[in-house]
C-alpha positions as CSV (number, residue, x, y, z in Angstrom):
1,X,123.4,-167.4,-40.4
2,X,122.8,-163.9,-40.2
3,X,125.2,-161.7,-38.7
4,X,125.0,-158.3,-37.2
5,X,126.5,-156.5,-40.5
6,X,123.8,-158.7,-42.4
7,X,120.9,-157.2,-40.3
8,X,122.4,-153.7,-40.3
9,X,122.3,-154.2,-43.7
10,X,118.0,-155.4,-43.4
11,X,117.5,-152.6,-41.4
12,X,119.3,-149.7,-43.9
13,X,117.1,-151.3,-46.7
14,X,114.2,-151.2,-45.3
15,X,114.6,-147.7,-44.1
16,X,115.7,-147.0,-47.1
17,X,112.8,-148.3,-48.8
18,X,110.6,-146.7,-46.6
19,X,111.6,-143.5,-47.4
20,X,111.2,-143.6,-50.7
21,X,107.4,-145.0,-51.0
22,X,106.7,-142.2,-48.8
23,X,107.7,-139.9,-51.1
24,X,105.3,-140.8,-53.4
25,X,102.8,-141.2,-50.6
26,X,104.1,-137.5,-49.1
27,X,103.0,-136.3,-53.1
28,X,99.7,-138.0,-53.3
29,X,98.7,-136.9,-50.0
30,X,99.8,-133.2,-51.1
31,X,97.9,-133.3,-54.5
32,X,94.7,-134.9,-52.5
33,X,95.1,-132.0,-49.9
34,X,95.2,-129.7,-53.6
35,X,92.0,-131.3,-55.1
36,X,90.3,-131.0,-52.0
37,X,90.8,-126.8,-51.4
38,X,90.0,-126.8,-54.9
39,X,86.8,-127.8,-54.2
40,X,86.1,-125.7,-51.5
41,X,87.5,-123.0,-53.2
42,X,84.8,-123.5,-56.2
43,X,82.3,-124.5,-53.7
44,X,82.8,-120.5,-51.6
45,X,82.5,-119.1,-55.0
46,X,79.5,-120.3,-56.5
47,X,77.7,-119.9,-52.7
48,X,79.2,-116.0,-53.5
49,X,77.6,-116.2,-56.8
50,X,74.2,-117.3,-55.2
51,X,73.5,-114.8,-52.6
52,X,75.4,-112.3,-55.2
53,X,72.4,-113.1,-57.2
54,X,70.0,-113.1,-54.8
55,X,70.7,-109.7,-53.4
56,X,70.7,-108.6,-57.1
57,X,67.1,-109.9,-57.7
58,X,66.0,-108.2,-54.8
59,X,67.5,-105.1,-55.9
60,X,65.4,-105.5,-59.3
61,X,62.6,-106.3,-57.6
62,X,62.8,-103.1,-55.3
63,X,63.5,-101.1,-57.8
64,X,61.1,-102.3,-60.5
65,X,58.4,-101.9,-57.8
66,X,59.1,-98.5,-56.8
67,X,59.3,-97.5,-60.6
68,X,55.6,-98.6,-60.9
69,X,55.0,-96.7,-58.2
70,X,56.2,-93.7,-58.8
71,X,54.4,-93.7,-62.6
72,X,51.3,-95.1,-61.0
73,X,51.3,-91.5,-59.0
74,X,51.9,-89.6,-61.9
75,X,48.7,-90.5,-63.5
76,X,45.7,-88.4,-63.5
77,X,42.3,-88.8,-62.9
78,X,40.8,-86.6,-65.3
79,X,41.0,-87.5,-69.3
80,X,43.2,-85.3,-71.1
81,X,41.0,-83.0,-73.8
82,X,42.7,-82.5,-77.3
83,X,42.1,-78.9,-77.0
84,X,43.8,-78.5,-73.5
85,X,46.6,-76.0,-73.7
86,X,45.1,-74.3,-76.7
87,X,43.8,-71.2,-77.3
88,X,42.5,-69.3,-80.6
89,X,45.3,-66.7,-81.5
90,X,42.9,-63.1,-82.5
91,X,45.5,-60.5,-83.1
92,X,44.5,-56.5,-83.1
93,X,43.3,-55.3,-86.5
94,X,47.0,-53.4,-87.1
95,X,49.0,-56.0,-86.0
96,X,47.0,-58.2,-88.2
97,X,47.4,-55.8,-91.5
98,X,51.0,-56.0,-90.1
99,X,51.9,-59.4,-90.2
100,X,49.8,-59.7,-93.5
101,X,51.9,-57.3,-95.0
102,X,55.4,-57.9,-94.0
103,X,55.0,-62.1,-93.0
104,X,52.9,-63.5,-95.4
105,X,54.1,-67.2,-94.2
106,X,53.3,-66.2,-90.8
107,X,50.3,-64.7,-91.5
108,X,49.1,-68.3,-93.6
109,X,50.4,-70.4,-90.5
110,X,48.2,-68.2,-87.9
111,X,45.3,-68.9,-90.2
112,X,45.9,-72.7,-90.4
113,X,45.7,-73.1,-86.6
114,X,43.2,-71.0,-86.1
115,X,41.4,-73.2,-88.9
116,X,42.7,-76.1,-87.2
117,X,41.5,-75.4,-84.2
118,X,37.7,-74.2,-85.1
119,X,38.0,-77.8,-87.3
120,X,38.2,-79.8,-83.8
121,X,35.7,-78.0,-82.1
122,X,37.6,-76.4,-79.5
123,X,37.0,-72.7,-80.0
């Protein structure tokens, strides 16, 4: 039957054959363990990615309304007048013979806006 080298022999195989399938089990176990931080790796990111986006839409949203804000306080109450900020230019009689004389492009362009301006009504 069997004798003590035959089982010594049993024994050294199936130790030996255990450790080699759990070598291959060691490695699936270790790529599984991989896959898996992978995931959760990915999965912290794209949570990142959310509230990064959420803070930044709340920044926009800030910001845009504070920008309406601000131009909504810049605006007046009266309507602006096409004449506001003019004023009819009437130079002294010598400084007018002056210019006349001595800028006659000068003198044309004083005359224009002063034309202008009696045109629109607002002198």
């Amino acid at each position: 039957m069997f004798g003590l080298r035959d089982w010594l022999k049993v024994a050294a195989g199936a130790a030996l054959g255990a450790a080699v399938m759990s070598v291959p089990v060691y490695l699936y176990g270790k790529a599984d363990g991989r896959q898996i931080e992978r995931a959760a790796s990915l999965t912290r990111s794209v949570e990142s990615l959310r509230e990064r986006n959420a803070t930044d839409d709340r920044f926009a949203t800030w910001t845009t309304l504070l920008s309406a804000a601000l131009l909504a306080g810049c605006q007046t109450s009266a309507p602006a007048l096409f004449c506001d900020g003019w004023r009819k230019l009437s130079p002294s009689a010598d400084t007018r013979n002056f210019i006349i004389e001595n800028d006659q492009p000068f003198a044309e362009g004083v005359a224009s806006y002063n034309g202008f301006g009696a045109q629109r009504g607002c002198w």
